[in-house]
C-alpha positions as a Markdown table, in Angstrom:
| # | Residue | x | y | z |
|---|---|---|---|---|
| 1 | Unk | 23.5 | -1.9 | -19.1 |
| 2 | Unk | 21.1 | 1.5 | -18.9 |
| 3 | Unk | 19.6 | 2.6 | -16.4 |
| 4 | Unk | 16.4 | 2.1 | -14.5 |
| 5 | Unk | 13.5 | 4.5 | -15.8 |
| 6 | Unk | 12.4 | 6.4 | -12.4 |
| 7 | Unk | 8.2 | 5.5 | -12.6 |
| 8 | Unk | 5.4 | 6.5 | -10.3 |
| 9 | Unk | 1.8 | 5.2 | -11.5 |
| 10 | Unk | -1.1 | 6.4 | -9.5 |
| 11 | Unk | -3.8 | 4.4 | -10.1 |
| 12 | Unk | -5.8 | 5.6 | -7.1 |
| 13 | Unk | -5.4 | 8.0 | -4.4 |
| 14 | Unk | -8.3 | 9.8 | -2.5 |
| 15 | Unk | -12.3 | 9.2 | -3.4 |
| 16 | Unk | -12.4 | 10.5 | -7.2 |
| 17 | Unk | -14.7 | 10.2 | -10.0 |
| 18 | Unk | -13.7 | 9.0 | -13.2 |
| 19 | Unk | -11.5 | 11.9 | -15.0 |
| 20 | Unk | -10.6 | 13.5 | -11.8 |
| 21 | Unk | -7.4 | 14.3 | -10.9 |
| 22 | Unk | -6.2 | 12.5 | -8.0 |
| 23 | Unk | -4.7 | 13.5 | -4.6 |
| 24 | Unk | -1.0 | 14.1 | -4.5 |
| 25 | Unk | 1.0 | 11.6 | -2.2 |
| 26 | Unk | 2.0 | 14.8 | 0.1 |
| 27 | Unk | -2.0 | 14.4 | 0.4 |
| 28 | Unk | -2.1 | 10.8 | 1.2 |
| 29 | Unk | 1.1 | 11.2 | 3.7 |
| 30 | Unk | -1.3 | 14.0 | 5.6 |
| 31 | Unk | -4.5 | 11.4 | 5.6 |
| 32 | Unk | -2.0 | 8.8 | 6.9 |
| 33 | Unk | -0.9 | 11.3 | 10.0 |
| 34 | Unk | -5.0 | 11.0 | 11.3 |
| 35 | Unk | -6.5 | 8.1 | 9.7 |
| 36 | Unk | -5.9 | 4.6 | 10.6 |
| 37 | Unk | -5.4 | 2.0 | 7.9 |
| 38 | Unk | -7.7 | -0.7 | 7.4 |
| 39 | Unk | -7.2 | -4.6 | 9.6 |
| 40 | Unk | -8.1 | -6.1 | 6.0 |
| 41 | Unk | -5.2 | -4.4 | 4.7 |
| 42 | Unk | -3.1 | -6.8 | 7.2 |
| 43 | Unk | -4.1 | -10.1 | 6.3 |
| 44 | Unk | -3.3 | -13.5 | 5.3 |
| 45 | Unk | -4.8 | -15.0 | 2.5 |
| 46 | Unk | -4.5 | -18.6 | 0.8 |
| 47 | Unk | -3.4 | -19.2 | -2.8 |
| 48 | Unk | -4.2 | -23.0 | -4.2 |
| 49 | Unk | -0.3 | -23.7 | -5.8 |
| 50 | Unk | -1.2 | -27.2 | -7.0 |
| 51 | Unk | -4.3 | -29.4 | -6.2 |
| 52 | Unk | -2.6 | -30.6 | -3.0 |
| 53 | Unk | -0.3 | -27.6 | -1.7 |
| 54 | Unk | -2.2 | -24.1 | 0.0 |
| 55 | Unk | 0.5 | -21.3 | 0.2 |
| 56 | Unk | -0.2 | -18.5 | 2.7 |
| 57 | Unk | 0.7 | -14.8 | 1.4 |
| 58 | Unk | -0.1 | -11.4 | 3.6 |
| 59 | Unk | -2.3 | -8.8 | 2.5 |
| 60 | Unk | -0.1 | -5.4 | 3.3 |
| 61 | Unk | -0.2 | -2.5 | 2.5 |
| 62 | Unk | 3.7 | -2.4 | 1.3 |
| 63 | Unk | 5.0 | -5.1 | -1.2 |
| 64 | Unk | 7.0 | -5.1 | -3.9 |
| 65 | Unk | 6.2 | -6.6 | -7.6 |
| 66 | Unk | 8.7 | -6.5 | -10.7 |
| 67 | Unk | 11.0 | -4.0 | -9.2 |
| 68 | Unk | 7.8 | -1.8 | -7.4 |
| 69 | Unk | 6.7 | -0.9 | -4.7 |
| 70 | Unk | 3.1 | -0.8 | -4.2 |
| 71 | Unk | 1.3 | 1.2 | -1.5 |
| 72 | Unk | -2.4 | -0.1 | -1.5 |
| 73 | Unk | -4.6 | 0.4 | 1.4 |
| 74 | Unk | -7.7 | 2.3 | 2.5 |
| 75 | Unk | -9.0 | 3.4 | 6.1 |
| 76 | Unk | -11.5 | 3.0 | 9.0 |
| 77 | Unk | -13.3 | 6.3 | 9.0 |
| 78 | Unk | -12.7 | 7.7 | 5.9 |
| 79 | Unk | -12.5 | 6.4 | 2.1 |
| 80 | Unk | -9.3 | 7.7 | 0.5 |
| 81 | Unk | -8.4 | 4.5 | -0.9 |
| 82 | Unk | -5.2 | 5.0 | -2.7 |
| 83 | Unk | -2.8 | 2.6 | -5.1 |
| 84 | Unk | 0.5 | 3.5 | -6.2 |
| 85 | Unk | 3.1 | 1.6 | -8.0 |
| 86 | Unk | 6.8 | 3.7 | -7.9 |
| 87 | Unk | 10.6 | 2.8 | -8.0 |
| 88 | Unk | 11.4 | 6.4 | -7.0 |
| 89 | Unk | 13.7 | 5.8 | -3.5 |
| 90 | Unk | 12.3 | 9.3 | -2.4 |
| 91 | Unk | 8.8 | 8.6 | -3.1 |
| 92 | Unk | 8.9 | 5.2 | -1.5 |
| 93 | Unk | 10.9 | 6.6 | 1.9 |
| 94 | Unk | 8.3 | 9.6 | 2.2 |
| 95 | Unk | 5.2 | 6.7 | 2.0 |
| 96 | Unk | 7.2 | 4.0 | 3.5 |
| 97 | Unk | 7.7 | 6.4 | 6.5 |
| 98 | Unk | 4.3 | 7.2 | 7.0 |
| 99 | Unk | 2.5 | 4.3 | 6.3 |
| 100 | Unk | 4.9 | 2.6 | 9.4 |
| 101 | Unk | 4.1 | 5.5 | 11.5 |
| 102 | Unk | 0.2 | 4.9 | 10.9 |
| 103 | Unk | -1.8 | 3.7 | 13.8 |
| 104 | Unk | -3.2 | 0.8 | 11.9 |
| 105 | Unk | 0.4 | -0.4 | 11.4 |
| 106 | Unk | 1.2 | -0.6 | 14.9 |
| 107 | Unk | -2.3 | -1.7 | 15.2 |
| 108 | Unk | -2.5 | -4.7 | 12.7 |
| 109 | Unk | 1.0 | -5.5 | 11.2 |
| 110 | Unk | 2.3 | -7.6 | 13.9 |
| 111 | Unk | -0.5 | -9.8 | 14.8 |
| 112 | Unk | -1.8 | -10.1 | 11.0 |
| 113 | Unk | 1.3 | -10.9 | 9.0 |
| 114 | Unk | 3.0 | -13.7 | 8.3 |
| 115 | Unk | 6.9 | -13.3 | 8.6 |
């Protein structure tokens, strides 16, 4: 059995035009220190399963998808919004790390997710 390719996609981080390079994560770890994430980015949403059944999901800006982890989040006072997709265990540490240590976290996780 091979191993695991090591993949970070960054399909958005920082307010760029089209063809310009986008912030580095080190970047987005900075923003995180002084911005706070967005409340939307803490929510619960419905998804219709069947026509009778309603499952709840959260909105957050840490989930994991097909082996990912995706950041995806944006802030109050500032728009850096930023979407990354990685498997790297450094990567995700470093923005795991910061995004739990953001205000909006503290702020929003608790009272907004379903556990």
């Amino acid at each position: 059995m091979g191993t695991l390719k090591t993949e970070t996609i960054i399909h958005s981080n920082g307010s760029t035009w089209h063809g310009q390079k986008h912030k580095t994560i080190d970047e987005l770890i900075e923003v995180l220190k002084t911005e706070i994430i967005e409340e939307r980015f803490f929510s619960r949403y419905s998804v219709k399963t069947s026509p009778l059944t309603v499952e709840y999901r959260n909105h957050c800006p840490i989930s994991e998808n097909n082996g990912m982890t995706n950041f995806f989040g944006n802030f109050e006072a500032l728009s850096h919004v930023f979407r990354i997709d990685t498997n790297d265990k450094k990567i995700i540490t470093k923005l795991t790390k910061a995004i739990k240590k953001n205000e909006g976290w503290e702020k929003y996780y608790s009272t907004n997710i379903i556990n």
